[in-house]
Backbone as a ProteinNet text record, in pm:
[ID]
protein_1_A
[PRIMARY]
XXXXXXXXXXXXXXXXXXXXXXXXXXXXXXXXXXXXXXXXXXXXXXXXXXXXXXXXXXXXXXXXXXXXXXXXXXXXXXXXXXXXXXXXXXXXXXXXXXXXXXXXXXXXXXXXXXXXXXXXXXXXXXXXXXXXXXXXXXXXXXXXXXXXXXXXXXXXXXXXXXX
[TERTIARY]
84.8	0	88.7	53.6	166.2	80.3	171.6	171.2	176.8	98.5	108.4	81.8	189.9	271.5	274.3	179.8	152.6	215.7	298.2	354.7	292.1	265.5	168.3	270.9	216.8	250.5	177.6	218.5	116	88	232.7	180.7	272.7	330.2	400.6	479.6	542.6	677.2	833.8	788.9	955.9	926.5	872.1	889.3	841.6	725.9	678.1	712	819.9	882.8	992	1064.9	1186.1	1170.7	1058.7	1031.4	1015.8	940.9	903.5	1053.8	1122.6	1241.9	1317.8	1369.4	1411.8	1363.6	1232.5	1175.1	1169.1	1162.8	1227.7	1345.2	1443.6	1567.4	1558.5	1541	1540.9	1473.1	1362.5	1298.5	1352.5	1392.2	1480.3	1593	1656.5	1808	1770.8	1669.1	1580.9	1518.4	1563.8	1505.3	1339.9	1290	1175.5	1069.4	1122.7	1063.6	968.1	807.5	750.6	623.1	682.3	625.5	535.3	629.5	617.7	590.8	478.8	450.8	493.5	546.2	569.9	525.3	467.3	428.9	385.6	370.8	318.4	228.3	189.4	62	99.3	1	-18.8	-176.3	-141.7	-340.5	-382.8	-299.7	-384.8	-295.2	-381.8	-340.1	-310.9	-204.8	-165.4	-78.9	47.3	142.9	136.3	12.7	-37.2	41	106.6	127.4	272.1	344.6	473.8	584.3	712	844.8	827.1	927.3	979.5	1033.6	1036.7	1081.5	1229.4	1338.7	1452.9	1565.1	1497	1620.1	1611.2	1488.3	1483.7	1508.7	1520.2	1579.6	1725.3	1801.1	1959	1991.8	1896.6	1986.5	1958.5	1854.8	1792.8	1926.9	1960	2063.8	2180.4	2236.8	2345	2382.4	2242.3	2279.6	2280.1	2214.8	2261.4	2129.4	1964.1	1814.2	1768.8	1690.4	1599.8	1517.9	1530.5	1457.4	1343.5	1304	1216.7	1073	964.2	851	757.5	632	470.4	402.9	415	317.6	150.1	108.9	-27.7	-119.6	-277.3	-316.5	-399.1	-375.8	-395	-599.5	-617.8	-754.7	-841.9	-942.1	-1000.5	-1051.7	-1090.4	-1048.5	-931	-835.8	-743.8	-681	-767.6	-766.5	-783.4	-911.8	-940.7	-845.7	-758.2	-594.8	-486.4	-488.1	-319	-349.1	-239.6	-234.8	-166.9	-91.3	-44.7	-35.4	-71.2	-89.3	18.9	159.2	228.6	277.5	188.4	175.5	351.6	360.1	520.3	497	395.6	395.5	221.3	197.5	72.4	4.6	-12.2	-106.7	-155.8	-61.1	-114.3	-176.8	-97.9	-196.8	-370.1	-396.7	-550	-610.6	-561.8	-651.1	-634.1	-542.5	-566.5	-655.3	-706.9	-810.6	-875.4	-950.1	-1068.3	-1143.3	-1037.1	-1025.4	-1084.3	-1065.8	-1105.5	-1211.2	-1266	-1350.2	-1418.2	-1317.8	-1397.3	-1285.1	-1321.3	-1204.3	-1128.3	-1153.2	-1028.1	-900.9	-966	-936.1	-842.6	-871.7	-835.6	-696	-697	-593.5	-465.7	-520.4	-397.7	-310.4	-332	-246.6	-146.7	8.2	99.9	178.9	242.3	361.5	489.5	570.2	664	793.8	798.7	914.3	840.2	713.3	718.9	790.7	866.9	972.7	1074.6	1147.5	1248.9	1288.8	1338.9	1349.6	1395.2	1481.8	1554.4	1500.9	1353.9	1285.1	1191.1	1169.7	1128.6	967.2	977.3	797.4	797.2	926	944.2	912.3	761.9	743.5	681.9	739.5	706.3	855.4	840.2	926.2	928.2	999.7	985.5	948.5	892.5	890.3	1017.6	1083.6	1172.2	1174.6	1033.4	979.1	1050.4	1005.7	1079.2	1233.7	1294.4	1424.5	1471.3	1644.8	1734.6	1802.2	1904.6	1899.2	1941.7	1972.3	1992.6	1886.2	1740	1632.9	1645.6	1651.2	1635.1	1731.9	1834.3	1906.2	1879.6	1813.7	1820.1	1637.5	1577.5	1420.7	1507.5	1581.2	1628.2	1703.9	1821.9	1788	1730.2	1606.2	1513.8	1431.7	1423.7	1332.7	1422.4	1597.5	1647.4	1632.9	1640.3	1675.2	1510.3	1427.3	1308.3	1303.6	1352.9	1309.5	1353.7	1424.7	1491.7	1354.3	1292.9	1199.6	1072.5	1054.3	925.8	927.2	1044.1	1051.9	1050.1	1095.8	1073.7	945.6	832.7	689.1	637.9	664.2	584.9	612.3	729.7	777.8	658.4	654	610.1	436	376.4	209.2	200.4	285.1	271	290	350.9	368.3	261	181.5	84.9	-11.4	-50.9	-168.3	-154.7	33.5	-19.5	-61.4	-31.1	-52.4	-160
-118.6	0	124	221.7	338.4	456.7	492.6	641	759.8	827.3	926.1	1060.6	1189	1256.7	1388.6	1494.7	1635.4	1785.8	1801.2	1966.5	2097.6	2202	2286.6	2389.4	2492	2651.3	2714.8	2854.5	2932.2	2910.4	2938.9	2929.5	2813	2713.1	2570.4	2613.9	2736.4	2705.2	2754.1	2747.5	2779.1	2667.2	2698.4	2639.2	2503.2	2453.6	2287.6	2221.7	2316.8	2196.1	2144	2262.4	2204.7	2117.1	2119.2	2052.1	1898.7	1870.8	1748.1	1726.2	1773.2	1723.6	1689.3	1781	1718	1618.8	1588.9	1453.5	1343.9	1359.1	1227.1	1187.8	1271.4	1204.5	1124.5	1178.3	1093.4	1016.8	951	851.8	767.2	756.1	661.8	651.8	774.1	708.1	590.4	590.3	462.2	336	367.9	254.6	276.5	378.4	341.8	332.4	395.7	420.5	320.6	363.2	297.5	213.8	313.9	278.6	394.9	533.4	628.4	777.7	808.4	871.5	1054.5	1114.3	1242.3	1346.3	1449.1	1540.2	1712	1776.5	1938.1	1978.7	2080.1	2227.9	2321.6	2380.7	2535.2	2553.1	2666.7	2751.4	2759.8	2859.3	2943.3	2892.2	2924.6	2858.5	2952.7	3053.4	3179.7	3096.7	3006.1	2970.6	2799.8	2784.5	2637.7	2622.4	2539.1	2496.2	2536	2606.5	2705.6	2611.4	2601.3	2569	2593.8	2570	2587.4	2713.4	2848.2	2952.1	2911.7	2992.6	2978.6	2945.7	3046.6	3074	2919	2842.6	2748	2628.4	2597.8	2498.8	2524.2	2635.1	2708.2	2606.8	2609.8	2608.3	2418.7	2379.6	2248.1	2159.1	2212.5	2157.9	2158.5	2281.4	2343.9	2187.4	2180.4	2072.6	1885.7	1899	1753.4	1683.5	1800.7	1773.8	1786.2	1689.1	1725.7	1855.4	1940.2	2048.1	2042.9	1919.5	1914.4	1962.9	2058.3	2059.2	2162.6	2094.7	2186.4	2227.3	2338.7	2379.9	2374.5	2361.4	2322.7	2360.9	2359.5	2405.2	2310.8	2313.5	2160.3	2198.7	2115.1	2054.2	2012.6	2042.5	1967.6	1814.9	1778.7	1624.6	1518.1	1579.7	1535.3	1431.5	1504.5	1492.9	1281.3	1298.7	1151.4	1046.5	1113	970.4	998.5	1139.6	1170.3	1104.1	1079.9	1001.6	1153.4	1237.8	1334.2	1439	1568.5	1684.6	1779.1	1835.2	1908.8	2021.6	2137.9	2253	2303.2	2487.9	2498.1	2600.5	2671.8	2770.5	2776	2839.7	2883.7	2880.6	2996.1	3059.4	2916.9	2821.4	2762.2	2581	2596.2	2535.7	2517.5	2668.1	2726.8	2742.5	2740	2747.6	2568.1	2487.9	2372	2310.5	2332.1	2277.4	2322.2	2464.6	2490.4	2428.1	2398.9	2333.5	2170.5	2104.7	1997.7	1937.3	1854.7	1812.8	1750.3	1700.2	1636.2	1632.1	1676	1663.7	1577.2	1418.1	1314.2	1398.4	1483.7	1494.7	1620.9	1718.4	1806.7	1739.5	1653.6	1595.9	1556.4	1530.1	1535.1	1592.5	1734.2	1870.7	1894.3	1859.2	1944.3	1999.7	2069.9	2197.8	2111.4	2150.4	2110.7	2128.4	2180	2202.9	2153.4	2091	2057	1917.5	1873.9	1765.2	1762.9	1903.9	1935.7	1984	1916.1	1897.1	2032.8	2084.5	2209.5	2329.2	2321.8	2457.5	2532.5	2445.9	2532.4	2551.9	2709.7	2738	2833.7	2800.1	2880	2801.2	2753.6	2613.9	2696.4	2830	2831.6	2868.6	2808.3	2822.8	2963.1	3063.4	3184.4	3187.2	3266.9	3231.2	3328.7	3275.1	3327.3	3432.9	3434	3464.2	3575.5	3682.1	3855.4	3901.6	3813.2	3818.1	3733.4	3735	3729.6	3563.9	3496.3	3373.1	3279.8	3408	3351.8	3278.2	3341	3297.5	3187.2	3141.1	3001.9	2913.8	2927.8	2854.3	2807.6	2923	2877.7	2800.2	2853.1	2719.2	2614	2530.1	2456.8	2409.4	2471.7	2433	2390.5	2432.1	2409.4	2279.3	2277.2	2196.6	2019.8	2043.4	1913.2	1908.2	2018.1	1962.2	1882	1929.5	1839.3	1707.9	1677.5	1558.1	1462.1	1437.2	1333.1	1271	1371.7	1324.3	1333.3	1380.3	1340.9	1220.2	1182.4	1054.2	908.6	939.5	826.4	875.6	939.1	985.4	922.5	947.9	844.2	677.6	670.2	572.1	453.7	539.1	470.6	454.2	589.2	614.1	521.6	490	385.9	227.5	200.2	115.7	35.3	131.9	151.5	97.2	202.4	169.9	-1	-22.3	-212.4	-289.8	-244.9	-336.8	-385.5
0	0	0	-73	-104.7	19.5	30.5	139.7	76	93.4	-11.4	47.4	51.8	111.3	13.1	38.5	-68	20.3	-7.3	62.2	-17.5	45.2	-5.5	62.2	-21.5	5.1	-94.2	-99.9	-172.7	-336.6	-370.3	-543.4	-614.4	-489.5	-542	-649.7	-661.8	-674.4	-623.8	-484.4	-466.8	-276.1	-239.3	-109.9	-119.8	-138.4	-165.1	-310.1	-397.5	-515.6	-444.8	-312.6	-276.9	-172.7	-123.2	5	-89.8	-175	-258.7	-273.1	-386.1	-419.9	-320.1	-193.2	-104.2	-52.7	-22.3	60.9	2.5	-141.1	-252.5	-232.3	-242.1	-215.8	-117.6	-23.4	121.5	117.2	58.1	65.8	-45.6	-156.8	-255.4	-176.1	-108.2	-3.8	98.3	149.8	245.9	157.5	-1.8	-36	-10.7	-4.7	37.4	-138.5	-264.3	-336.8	-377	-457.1	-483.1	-329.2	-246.5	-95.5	-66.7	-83.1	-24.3	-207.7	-182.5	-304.7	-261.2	-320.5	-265.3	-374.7	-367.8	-473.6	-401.5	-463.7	-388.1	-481.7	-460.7	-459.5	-411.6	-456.4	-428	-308.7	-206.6	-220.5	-298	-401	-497.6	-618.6	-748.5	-874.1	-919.1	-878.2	-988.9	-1093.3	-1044.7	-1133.7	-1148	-1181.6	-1261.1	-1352.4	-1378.6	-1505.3	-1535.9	-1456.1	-1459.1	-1355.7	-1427.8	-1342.2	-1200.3	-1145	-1022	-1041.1	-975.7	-964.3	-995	-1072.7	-1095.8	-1006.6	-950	-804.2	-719.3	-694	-649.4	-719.1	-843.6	-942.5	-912.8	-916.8	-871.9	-770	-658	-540.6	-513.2	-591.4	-618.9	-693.5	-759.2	-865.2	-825.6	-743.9	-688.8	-564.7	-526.8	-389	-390.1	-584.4	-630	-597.6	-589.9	-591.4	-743.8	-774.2	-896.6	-870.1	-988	-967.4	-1106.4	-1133.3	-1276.7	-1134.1	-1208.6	-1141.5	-1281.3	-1192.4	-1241.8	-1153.2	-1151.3	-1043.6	-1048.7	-998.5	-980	-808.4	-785	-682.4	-596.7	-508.9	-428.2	-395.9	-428.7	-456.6	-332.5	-270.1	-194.7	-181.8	-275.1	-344	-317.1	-331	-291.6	-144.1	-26.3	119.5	93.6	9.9	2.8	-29.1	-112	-156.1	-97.7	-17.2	32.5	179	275.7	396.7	473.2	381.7	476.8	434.1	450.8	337.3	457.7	423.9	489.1	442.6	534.1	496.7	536.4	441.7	467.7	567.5	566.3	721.4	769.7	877.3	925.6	842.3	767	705.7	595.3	556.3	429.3	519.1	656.1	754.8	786.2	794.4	783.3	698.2	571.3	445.5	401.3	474.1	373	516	638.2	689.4	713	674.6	604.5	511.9	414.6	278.3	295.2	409.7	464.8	446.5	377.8	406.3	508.6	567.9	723.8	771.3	940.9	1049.7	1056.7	998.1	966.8	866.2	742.4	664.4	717.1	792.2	861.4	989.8	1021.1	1062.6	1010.1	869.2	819.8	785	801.3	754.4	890.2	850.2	948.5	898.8	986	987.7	922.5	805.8	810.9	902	1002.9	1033.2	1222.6	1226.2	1339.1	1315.9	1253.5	1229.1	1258.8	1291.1	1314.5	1435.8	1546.1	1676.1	1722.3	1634.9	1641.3	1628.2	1562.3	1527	1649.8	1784.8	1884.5	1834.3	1827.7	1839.3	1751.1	1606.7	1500.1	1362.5	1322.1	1286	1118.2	1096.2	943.6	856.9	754.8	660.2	556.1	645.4	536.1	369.5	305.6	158.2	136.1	39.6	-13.5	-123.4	-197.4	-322.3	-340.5	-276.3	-276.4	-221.3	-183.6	-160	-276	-225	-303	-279.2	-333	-360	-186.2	-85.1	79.5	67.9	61.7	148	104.7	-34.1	-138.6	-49	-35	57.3	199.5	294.4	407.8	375.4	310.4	256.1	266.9	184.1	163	280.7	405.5	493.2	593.4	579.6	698.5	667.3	535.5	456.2	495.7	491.4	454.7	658.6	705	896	934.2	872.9	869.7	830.6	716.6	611.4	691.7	813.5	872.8	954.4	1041.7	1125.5	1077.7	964.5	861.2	792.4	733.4	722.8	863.3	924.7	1055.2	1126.1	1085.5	1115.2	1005.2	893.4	778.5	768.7	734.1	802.4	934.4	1081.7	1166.2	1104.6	1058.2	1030.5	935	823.1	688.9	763.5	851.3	945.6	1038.7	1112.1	1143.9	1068.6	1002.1	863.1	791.4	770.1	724.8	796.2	958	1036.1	1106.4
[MASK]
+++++++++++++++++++++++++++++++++++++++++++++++++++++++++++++++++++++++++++++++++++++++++++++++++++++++++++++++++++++++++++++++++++++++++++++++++++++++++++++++++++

């Protein structure tokens, strides 16, 4: 049974293509591929259909991540086939469980960076969009200090669920 794992932010392309690409790696490095399905969205569908912002393919490529992406806008529909929908800050927290169809469905939305043992009660991932190629970098840090304990959380919930 595949696990299936959607990161969201606003217009899916600079914070949840890198969060996907990063959380792929790490899950083909575990061997897990073909287990564990990983993909992103957007809130809003301004840049459907459009790359990964440049600056974030740069720093994607720069670190030896696939930076191939489409952006696209995460769907209410959706809630029904994903097992874990992980928002990149607050704000895209509250609009994707609004977005909910039912409070099961509303459960499944977390913070990416409540994964990261190190982030305290600082649990959103700046957008980088309007700055310059730092922010793209430290996204990308925050994104890989997560992927360790998001993976041994999917991991245990996919675990769970066969058993």
């Amino acid at each position: 049974m595949t696990y299936r794992v959607c990161f969201v932010c606003t217009g899916n392309i600079c914070r949840s293509p890198m969060a996907e690409s990063v959380f792929r790696a790490r899950v083909a490095e575990a061997g897990l591929d073909g287990l564990i399905e990983v993909d992103s969205a957007g809130t809003g569908g301004w840049h459907e259909g459009d790359p990964a912002d440049p600056r974030t393919a740069a720093v994607l490529e720069e670190h030896g991540y696939d930076s191939a992406h489409t952006a696209r806008q995460f769907r209410a529909s959706w809630f029904a086939r994903l097992d874990l929908v992980v928002a990149l800050d607050e704000s895209h927290l509250r609009a994707l469980r609004r977005l909910a169809p039912t409070e099961r469905d509303a459960a499944k939305v977390r913070l990416l960076r409540s994964y990261d043992p190190t982030a305290h009660d600082d649990l959103d991932v700046p957008d980088p969009y309007y700055g310059g190629t730092e922010g793209f970098e430290e996204c990308l840090a925050m994104v890989e200090a997560a992927s360790a304990g998001l993976l041994d959380a999917v991991r245990q919930d996919a675990g769970e669920r066969a058993a």
